[in-house]
C-alpha positions in Angstrom: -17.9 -45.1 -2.7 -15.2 -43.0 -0.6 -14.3 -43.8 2.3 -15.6 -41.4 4.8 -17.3 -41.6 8.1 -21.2 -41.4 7.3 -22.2 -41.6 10.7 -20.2 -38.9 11.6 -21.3 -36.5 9.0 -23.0 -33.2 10.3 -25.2 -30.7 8.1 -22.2 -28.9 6.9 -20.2 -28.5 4.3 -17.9 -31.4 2.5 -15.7 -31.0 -0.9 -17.1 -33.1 -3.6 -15.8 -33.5 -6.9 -17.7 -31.4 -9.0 -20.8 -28.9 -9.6 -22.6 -27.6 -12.6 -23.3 -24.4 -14.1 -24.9 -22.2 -16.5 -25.0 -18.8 -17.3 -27.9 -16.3 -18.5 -26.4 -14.0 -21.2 -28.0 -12.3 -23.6 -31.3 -13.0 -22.6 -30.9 -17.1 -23.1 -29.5 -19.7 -21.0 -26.3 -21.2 -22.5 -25.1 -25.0 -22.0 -24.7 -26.8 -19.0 -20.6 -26.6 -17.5 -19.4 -29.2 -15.8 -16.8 -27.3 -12.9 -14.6 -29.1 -10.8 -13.6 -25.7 -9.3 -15.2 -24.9 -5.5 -14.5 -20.9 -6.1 -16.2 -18.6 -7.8 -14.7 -15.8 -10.0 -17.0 -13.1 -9.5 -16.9 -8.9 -10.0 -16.8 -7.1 -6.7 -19.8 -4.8 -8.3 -21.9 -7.9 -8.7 -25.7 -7.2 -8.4 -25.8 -10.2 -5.9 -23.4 -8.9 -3.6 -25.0 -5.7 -3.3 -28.6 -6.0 -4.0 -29.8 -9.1 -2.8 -29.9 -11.2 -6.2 -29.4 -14.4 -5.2 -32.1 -17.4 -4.7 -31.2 -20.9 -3.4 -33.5 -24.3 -3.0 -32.0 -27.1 -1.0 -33.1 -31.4 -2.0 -31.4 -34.8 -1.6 -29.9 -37.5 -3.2 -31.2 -41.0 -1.2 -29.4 -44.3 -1.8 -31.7 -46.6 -0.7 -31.9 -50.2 0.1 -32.7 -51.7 -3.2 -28.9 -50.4 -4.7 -31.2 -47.4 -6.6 -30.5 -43.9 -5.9 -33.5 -41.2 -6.1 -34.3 -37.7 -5.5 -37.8 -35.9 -4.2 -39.6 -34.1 -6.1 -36.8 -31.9 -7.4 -39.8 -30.0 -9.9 -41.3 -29.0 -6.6 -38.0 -26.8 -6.1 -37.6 -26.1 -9.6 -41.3 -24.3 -9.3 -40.1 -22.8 -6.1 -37.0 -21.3 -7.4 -39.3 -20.1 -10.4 -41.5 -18.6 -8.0 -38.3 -16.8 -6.2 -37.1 -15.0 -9.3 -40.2 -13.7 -10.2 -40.4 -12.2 -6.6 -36.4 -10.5 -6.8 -36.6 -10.1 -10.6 -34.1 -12.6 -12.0 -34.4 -15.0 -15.3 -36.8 -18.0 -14.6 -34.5 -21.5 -14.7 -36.4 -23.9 -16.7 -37.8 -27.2 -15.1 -36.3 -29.1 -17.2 -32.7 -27.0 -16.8 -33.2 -27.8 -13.3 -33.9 -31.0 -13.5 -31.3 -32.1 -15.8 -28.4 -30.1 -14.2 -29.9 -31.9 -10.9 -29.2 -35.7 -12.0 -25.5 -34.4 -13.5 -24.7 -33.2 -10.3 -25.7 -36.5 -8.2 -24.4 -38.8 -11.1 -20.9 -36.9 -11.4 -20.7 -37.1 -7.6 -22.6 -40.9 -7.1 -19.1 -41.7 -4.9 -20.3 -39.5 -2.4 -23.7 -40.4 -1.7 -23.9 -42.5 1.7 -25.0 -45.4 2.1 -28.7 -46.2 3.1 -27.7 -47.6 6.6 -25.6 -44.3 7.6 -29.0 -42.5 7.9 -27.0 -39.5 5.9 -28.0 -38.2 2.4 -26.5 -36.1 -0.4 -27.6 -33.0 -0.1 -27.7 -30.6 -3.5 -27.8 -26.9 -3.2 -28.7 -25.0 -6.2 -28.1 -21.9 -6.1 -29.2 -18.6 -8.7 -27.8 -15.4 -8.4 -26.6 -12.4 -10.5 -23.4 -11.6 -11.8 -23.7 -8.1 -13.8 -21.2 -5.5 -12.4 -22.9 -2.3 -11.3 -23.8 0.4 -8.3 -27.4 1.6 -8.9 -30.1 -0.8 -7.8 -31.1 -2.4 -10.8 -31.4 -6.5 -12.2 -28.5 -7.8 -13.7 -28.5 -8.8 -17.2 -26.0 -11.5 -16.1 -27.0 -14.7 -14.2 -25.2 -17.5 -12.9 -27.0 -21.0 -11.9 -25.0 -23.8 -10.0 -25.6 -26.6 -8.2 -23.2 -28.5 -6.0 -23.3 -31.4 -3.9 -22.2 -32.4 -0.2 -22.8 -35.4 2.2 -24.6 -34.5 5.1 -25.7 -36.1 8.2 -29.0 -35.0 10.4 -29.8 -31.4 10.9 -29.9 -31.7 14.5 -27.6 -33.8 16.5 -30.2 -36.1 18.2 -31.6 -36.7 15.0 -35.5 -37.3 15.2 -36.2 -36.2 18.6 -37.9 -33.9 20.4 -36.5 -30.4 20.8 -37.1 -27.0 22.4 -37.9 -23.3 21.2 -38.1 -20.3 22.2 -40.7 -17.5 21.1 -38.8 -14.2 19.7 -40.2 -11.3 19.7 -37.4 -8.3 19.2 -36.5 -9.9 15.8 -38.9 -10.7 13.4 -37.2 -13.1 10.3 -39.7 -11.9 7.1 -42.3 -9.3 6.7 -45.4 -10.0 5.0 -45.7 -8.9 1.3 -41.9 -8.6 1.6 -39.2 -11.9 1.0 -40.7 -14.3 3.6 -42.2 -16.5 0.7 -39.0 -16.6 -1.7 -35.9 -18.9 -0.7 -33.4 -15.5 -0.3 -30.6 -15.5 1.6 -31.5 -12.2 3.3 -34.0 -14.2 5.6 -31.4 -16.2 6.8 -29.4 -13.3 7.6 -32.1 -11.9 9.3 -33.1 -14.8 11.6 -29.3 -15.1 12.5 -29.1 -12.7 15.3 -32.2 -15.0 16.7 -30.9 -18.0 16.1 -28.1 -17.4 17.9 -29.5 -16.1 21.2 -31.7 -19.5 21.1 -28.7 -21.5 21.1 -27.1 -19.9 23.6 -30.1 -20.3 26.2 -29.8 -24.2 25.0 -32.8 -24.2 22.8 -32.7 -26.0 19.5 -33.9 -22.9 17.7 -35.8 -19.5 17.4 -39.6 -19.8 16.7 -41.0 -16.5 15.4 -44.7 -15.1 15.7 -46.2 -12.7 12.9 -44.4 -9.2 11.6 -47.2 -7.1 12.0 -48.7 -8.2 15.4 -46.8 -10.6 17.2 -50.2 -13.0 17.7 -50.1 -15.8 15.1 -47.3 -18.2 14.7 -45.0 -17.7 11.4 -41.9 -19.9 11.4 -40.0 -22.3 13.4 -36.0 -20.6 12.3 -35.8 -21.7 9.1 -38.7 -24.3 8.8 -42.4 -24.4 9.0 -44.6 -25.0 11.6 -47.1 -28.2 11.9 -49.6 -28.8 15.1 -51.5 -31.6 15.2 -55.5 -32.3 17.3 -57.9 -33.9 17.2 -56.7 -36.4 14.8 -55.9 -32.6 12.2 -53.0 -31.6 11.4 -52.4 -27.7 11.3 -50.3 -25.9 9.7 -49.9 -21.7 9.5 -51.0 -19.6 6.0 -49.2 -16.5 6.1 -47.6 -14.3 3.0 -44.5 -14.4 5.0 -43.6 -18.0 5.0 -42.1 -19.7 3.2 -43.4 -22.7 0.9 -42.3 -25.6 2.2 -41.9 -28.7 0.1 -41.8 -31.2 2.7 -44.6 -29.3 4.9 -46.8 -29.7 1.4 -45.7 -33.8 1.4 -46.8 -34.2 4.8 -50.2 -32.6 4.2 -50.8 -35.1 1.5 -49.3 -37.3 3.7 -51.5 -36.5 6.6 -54.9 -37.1 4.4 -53.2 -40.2 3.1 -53.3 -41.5 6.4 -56.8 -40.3 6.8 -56.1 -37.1 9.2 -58.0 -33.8 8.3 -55.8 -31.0 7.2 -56.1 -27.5 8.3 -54.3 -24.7 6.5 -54.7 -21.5 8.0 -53.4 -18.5 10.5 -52.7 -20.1 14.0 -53.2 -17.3 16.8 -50.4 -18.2 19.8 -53.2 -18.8 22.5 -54.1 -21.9 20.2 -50.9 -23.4 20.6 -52.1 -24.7 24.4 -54.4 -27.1 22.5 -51.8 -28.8 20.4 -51.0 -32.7 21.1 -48.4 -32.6 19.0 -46.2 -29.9 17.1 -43.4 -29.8 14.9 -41.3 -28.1 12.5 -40.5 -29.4 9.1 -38.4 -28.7 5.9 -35.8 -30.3 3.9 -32.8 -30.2 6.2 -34.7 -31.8 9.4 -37.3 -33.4 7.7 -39.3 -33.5 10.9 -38.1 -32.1 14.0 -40.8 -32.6 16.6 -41.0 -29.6 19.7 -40.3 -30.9 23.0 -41.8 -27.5 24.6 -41.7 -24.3 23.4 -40.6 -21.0 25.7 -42.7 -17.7 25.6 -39.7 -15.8 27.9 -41.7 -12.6 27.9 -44.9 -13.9 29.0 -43.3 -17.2 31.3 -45.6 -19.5 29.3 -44.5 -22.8 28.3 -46.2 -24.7 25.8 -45.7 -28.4 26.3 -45.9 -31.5 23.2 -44.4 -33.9 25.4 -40.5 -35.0 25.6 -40.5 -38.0 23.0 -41.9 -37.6 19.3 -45.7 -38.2 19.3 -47.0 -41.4 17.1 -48.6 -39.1 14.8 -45.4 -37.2 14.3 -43.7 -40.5 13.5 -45.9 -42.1 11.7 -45.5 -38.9 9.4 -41.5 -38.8 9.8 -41.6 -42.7 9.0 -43.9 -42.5 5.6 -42.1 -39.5 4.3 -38.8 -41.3 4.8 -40.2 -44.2 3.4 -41.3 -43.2 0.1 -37.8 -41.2 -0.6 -36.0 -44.3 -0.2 -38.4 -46.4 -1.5 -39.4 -48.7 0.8 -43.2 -47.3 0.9 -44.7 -47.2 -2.8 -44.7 -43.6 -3.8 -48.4 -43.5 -5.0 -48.2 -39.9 -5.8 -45.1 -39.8 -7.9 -42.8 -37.9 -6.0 -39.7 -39.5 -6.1 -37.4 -39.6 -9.6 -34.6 -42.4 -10.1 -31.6 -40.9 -11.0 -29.5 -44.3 -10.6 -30.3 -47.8 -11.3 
């Protein structure tokens, strides 16, 4: 193991030793490259640079306390991914592609996975995107998959506590029928403006309400949204979210733990009646919502300043199964090291 400062780790960036790649050519996927090169070489025509054809998932690497080292339900974002390509018209990466070039990754790089006590993980990021030179707005016929590999430390700095939001409303992050339910970078880019003015009021993040008319809730930045009543947990159904894999592992979760589970649009008036609210997704894994600030209207939604016990009790059996301390009754979680 190297020796770095797990508990200092952020959710950035941090050189490992290697990625792997493979390239679509010719209408086939070639063999798996092993690259211990951080830098692309890439055409300055590429379709990706100038059309938006590029796709990314994001999973972990867990070391857990019996020595073994897993990953969650890395098909999940195989399917996703799948699902994304079809959406921006780029070649389908097989499952098992996927799933192969995800245990190379985490086995080449098994040095850098921190240990179960640091609380951090090793985070993969696979990313898709094409590579055929060219100025009219067409596919490539060139495609380039990678994934690489980096340490990384909680999302947010208090790790899981409560945080605040803040409604926007002059910026809206997906429209439906467009992007909102592929993993694209262009989402990101267009929550950024957003994102930033949350931070600098002191929120934790932007939380956005629907494209069309600004009265049901769509994302929380760049996760998903989850309320919970009444002993239900709620989450919003919109064309321009996007699927989240942990969101879908906490429903299960939720009914697992004998909760009702509600899929389905969430008007903003509604939010007043939640006990408990939330937003979820790989990178945070839970972050539970403090209060959140409608600006424009003055109205402040209140879930309370500590994480509620549903909301923990959720955090806690999630964590659980992915390092394997809770049994994993629903095969989620794949051992990639003994």
């Amino acid at each position: 193991m190297k020796d770095i400062d797990w508990k200092s780790l952020t959710f950035g960036y941090l050189r490992t030793d290697y990625n792997v790649r493979c390239y679509y050519r010719d209408g086939k996927w070639g063999e798996v490259e092993v690259c211990s090169d951080e830098y692309l070489k890439l055409h300055m025509a590429a379709t990706c640079l100038h059309y938006g054809q590029e796709a990314f998932e994001g999973l972990k690497a867990y070391r857990c306390p019996d020595g073994k080292v897993r990953v969650f339900r890395a098909e999940e974002n195989a399917a996703r991914l799948q699902s994304t390509a079809r959406g921006i018209v780029m070649p389908e990466v097989p499952t098992e592609l996927f799933v192969d070039m995800v245990k190379k990754v985490v086995r080449l790089n098994q040095e850098y996975i921190p240990p179960y006590e640091s609380g951090a993980t090793l985070y993969l990021r696979p990313l898709l995107f094409g590579i055929t030179a060219g100025v009219g707005v067409r596919p490539a016929t060139g495609y380039c998959f990678l994934i690489f590999a980096t340490p990384v430390g909680p999302y947010f700095k208090g790790g899981f506590s409560s945080n605040p939001y803040v409604i926007v409303r002059d910026v809206d992050r997906a429209a439906p029928l467009g992007t909102g339910m592929f993993k694209v970078g262009g989402n990101y880019a267009a929550s950024l403006r957003a994102n930033k003015m949350a931070h600098e009021k002191g929120y934790a993040s932007e939380f956005y309400l629907d494209a069309k008319e600004k009265k049901y809730v769509d994302e929380c930045g760049a996760a998903n949204f989850f309320g919970i009543k009444n002993n239900t947990y709620v989450t919003p159904k919109s064309t321009s979210i996007l699927p989240s894999i942990t969101n879908k592992s906490l429903m299960q979760i939720a009914e697992d733990l004998g909760m009702k589970v509600e899929r389905r649009p969430i008007a903003e008036d509604e939010l007043d009646s939640f006990e408990e609210a939330g937003a979820c997704g790989t990178a945070a894994v839970i972050s539970p919502i403090s209060h959140l600030d409608d600006l424009e209207t003055g109205k402040v939604y209140n879930f309370g300043d500590q994480p509620g016990p549903w909301s923990k009790k959720l955090y806690e059996t999630l964590r659980g199964i992915q390092y394997g301390t809770i049994e994993d009754k629903h095969g989620w979680t794949t051992v990639v090291i003994e």
